[in-house]
Kinemage of the C-alpha trace (Angstrom):
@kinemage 1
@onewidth
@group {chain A} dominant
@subgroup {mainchain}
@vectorlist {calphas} color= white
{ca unk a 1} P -4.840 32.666 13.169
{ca unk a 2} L -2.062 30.813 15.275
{ca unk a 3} L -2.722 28.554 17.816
{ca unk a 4} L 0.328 27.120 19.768
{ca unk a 5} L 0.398 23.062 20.303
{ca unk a 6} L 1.212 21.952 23.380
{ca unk a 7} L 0.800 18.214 24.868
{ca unk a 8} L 2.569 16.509 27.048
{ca unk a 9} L 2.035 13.295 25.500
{ca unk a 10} L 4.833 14.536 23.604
{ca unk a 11} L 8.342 15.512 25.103
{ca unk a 12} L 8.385 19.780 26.489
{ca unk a 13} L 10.475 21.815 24.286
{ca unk a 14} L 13.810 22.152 25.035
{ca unk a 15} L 14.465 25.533 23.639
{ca unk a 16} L 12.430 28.769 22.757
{ca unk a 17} L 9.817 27.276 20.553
{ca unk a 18} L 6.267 25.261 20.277
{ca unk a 19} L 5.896 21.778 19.864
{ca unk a 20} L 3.534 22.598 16.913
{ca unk a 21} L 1.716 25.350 15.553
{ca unk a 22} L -2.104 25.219 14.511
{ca unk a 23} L -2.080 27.813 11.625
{ca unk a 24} L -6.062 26.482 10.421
{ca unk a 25} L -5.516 25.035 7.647
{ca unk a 26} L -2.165 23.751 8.326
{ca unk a 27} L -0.497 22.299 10.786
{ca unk a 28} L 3.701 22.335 11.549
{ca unk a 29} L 5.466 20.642 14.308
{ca unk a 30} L 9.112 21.331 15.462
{ca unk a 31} L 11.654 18.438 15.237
{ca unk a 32} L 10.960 15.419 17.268
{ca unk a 33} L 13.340 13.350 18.276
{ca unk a 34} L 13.249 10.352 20.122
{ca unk a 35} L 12.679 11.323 23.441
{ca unk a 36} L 10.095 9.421 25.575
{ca unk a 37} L 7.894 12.214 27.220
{ca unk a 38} L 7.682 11.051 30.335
{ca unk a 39} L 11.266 10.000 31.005
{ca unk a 40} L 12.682 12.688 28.830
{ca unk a 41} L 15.414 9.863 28.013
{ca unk a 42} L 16.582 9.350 24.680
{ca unk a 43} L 15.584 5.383 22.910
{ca unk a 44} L 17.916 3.782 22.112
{ca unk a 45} L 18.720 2.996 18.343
{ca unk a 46} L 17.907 4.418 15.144
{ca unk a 47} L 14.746 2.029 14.846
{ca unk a 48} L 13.160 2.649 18.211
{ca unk a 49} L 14.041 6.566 18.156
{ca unk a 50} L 12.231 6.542 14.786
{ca unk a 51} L 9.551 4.727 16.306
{ca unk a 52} L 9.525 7.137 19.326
{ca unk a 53} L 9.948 10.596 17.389
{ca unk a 54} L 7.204 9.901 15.347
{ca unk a 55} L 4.779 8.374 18.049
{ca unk a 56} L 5.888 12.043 19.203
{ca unk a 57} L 4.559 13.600 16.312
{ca unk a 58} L 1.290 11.425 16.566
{ca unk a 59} L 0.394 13.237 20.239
{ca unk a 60} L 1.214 16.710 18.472
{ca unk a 61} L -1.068 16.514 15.790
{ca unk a 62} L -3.629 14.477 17.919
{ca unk a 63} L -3.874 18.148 19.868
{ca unk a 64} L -4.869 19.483 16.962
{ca unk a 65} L -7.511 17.260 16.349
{ca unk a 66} L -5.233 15.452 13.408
{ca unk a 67} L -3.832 12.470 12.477
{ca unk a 68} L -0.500 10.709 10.117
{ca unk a 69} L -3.040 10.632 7.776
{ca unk a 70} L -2.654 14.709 7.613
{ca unk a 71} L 0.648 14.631 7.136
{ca unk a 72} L 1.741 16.269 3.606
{ca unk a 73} L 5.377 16.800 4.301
{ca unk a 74} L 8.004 15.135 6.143
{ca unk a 75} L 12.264 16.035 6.945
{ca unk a 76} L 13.947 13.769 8.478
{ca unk a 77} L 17.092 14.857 9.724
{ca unk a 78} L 19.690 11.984 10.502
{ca unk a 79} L 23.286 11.760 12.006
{ca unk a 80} L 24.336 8.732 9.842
{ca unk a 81} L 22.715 8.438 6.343
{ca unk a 82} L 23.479 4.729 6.742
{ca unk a 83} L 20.766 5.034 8.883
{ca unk a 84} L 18.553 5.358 6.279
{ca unk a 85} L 17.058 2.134 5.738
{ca unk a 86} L 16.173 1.106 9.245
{ca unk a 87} L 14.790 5.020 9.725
{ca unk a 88} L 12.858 4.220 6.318
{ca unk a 89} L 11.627 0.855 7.442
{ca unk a 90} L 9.846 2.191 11.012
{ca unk a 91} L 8.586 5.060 9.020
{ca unk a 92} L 6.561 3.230 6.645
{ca unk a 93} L 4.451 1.453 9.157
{ca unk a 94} L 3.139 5.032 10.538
{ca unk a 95} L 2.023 5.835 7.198
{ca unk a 96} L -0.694 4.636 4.524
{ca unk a 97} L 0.621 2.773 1.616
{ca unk a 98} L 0.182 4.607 -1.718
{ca unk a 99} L -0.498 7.815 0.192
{ca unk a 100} L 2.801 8.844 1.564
{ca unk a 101} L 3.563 12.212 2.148
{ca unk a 102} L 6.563 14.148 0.287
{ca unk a 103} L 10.003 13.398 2.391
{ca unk a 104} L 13.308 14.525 2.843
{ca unk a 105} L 15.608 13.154 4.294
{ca unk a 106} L 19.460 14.621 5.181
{ca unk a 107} L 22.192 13.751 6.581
{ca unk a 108} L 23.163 16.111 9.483
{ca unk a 109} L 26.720 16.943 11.470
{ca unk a 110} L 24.516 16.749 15.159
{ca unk a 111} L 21.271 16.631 16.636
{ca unk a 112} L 20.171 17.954 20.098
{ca unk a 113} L 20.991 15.623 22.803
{ca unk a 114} L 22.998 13.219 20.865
{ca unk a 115} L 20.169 12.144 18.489
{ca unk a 116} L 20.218 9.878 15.369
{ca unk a 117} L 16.839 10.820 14.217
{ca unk a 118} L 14.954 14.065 14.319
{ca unk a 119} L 11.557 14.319 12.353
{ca unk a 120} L 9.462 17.620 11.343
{ca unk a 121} L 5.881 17.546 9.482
{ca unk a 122} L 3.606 19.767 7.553
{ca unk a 123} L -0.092 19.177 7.790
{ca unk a 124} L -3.334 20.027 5.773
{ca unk a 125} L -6.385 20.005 7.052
């Protein structure tokens, strides 16, 4: 079974694909980045497009009927690995101490729309 997410608490896609898919007992989202849905303008700064990307990814698995809490796997995809730290900090307070979920984290040449942050998940049920 596949169910495509779509909300529009989080930003449309911008390309041929879903915002998440509902497999049953997973859950994957596409990248977020951080976009503000109903603007469709990009934050500004690594913190606040964390912040936003992942608030993102909140309204994606919320249409599933998830939450962070769900959340097994992360990649986070940034433009300037010395990034990292203020990425890292916003992350942490959208997840429960001492039950992260397994992250990478890369260092990429671009990102759509001039990003510095993009963030995909994997989700259990």
């Amino acid at each position: 079974m596949k169910t495509i997410l779509a909300t529009e608490k989080a930003p449309a896609a911008i390309g041929p694909y879903a915002q998440g898919i509902d497999c049953g007992g997973f859950v994957v989202t596409s990248g977020q980045l951080g976009l503000d849905p109903e603007s469709g303008v990009l934050a500004q700064g690594v913190e606040a497009q964390t912040r936003q990307a992942l608030e993102n990814v909140k309204a994606i698995l919320a249409q599933a009927g998830l939450t962070m809490d769900n959340v097994v796997k992360t990649t986070v995809f940034l433009q300037h690995m010395s990034d990292f730290a203020a990425m890292n900090a916003v992350y942490a307070e959208f997840f429960t101490e001492g039950a992260y979920p397994a992250r990478s984290a890369v260092e990429v040449a671009a990102l759509p729309k001039g990003g510095l942050v993009e963030i995909e998940v994997i989700c259990a049920r």
